[in-house]
N, C-alpha and C positions, 0 to 999 in steps of 0.2 A: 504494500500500500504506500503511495506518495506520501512523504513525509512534508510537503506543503500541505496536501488534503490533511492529518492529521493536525500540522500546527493549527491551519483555520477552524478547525472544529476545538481544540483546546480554547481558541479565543472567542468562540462562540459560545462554548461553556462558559467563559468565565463571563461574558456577556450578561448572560441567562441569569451568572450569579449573583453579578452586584445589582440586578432589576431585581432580584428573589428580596437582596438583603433589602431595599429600601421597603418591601411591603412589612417583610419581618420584623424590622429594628422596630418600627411603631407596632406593631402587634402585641411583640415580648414584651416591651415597654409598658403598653396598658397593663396585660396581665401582671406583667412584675410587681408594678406598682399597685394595681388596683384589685386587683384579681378577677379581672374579668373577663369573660370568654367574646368577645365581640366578634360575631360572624357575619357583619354589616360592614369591614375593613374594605372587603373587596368591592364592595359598593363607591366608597372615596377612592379608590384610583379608578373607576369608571368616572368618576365626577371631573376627576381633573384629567382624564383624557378627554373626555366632552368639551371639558369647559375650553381644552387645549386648541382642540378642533374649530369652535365655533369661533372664539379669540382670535386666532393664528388667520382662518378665514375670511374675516371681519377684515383686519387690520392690514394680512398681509404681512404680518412679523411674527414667528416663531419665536423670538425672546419675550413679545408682549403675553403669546398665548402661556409661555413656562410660569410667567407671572400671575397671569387668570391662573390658573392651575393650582398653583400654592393657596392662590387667594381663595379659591372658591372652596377648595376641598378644606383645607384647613379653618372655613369656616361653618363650613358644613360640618364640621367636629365638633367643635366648640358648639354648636348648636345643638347638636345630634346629645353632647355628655349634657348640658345645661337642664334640655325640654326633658329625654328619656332617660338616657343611662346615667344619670345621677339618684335614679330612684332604684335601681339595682342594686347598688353594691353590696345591702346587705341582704341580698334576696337571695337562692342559692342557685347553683347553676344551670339547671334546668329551666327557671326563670328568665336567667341572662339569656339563654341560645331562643326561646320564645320570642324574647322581645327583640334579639337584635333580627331573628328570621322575620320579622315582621318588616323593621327596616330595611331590611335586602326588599323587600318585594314594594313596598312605600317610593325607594329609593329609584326601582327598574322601571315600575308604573310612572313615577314625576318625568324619570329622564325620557322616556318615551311621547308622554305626553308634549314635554319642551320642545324634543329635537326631531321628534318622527321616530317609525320605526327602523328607515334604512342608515344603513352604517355613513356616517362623517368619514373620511380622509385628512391626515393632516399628511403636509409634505415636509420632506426633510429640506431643512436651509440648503440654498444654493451654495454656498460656502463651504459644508456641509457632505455635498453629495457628491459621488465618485468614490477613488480607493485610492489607498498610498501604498508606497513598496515599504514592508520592515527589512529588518538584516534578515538574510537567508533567502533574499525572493519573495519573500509571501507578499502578495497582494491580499489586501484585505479593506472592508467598506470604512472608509474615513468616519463614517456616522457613530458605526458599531464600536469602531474605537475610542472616541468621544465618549460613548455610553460606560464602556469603562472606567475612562478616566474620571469621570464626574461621578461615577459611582464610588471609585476608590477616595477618591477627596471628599464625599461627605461622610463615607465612613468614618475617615480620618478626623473629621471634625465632629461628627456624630460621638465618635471617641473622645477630644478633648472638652465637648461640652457636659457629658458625663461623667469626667475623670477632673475635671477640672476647672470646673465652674461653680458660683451656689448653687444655681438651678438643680447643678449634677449631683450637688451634694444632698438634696434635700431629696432628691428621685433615688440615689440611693439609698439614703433615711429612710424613704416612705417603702421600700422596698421589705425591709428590716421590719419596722416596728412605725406604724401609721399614730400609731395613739400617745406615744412618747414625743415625734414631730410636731403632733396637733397639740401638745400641752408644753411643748418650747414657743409655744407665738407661732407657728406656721401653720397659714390658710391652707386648709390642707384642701378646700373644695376649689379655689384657687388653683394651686400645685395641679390637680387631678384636672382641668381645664387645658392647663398650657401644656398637658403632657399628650390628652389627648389630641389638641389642635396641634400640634408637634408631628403624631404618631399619622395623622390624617394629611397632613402636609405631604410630609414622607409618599405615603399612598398615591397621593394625587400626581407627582410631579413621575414618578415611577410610571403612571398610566401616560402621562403626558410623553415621556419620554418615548417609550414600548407603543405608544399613539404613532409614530411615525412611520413605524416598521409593520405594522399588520394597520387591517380596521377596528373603527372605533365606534362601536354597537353594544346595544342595552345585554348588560351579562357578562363582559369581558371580565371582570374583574374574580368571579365567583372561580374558577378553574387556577385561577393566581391562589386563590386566597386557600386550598386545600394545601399548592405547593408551601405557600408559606406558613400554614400549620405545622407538615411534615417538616420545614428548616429549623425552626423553635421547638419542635420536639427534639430533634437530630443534636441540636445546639446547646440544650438545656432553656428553659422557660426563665427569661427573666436576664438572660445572661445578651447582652451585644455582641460581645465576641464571641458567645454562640453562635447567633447568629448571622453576623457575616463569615465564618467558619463552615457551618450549616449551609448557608445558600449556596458558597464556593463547591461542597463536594455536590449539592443536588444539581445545580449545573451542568458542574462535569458530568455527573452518573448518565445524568440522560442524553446528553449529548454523545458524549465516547460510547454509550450502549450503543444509538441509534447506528451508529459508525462502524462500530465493530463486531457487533452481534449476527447479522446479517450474512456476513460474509462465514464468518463462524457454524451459521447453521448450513449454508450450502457444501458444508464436508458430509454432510447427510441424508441430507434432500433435496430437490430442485431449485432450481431460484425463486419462481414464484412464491412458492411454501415456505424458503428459508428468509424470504423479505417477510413475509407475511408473522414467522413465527421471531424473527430477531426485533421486529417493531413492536411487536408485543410483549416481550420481553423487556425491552428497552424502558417502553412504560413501565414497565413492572418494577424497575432493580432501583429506585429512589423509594419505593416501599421495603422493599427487600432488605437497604443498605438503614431505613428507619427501622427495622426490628432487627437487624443485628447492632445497631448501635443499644437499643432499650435492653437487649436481652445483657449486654457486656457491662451497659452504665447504665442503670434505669432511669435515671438523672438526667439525660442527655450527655453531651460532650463536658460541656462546661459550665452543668447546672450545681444549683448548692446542693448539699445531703443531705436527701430525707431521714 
């Protein structure tokens, strides 16, 4: 097998991964912090791929639409915790997955209603579009490398505002012990706002981004939002470096399966049957590599011990 076709599909995994990790990082965050199971996340990166689309369309600038995006979705959060999910938190989980199921479908019906049922387009910046040579030859799409880059820098900063900020301090506080932070002077209903419109942020610009490269249709978001359960559980709940660690291997997994697996089964079977049964599989082995990691660490990677 060409060793450019492999580099491209590594970088295409790892593409997949820092898109995984921005739905992630605000997902684990809420839970971390709050303990709640919110299955309405994938709903905010549909929001701000929408809002990406119609913004970006309007105006004719891709930086105005990255903007709507943030803006919309992350206040679509702060909205979403303020009206509902603030009545939650001390309700138990089976409550939480009711009421956020309710806003997935709230969420799918409003955007439908706003934009219609057919998919938006957003286009990738002129600036933007074509491929570059890396060392080695590889040609690869200028966008898609972008997508990383931007992905690894808000990590990066997603990192220092955690690790190094008060914000970070008081989100790892709340993390810890909720009732000791809220009797030092800290809003803690407050704190649980900017973490969600933080974690909603994140979602939206991720759709916004992933908005360029496929369409942009009521439900996108719900099929992300399964993967980024499996990265958070893979990572450990609660943990960042879970889950930018987490998205990184679910990436790859599915990417090098789809690659490799294929060719794999045709030492067996025909070609048609061994695309057919390596595709399947391929699906299959980000679940596979989630319950060998549960069965080793039940904790996740980089979760605390139960």
């Amino acid at each position: 097998m060409p060793y450019l076709l492999i580099a491209e599909q590594l970088l295409n995994g790892l593409q997949f991964g820092v898109m995984l990790f921005l739905m992630a990082a605000g997902l684990t965050l809420v839970f971390g912090v709050m303990g709640l199971i919110n299955l309405a996340h994938g709903s905010l990166f549909m929001v701000g791929a929408f809002s990406a689309a119609w913004v970006s369309g309007v105006s004719g600038s891709f930086t105005f639409g990255l903007i709507a995006a943030l803006a919309a979705s992350a206040a679509a959060g702060a909205l979403m915790e303020v009206v509902v999910i603030r009545r939650l938190y001390k309700r138990d989980h089976l409550d939480q997955v009711l009421a956020t199921f309710a806003l997935i479908l709230i969420f799918s019906e409003g955007t439908r209603w706003v934009f219609g049922s057919f998919p938006l387009y957003l286009n990738i910046p002129e600036a933007l579009s074509g491929s570059v040579t890396l060392p080695g030859g590889i040609r690869y799409s200028l966008y898609r490398l972008t997508l990383i880059v931007v992905g690894l820098l808000i990590a990066l900063g997603l990192y220092f505002l955690i690790a190094h900020t008060r914000l970070g301090v008081q989100v790892r506080a709340g993390e810890s012990d909720r009732e000791m932070i809220a009797a030092l002077g800290v809003d803690i209903s407050k704190l649980y706002t900017i973490v969600f419109a933080l974690g909603a942020a994140l979602a939206g610009l991720a759709g916004a981004l992933v908005g360029a490269i496929q369409s942009v249709q009521v439900g996108m978001g719900e099929p992300v939002l399964i993967l980024a359960f499996v990265v958070i559980v893979i990572g450990g709940i609660g943990s960042i470096k879970g889950a930018f660690v987490g998205a990184l291997l679910v990436g790859l997994t599915d990417t090098l399966g789809g690659l490799f697996l294929p060719p794999f089964f045709e030492l067996f079977m025909d070609a048609s049957a061994a695309a057919s049964a390596g595709s399947s599989l391929a699906s299959m082995s980000i679940y596979i590599l989630m319950a060998v990691v549960l069965i080793v660490k039940p904790t996740g990677l980089f979760g605390a011990k139960g």
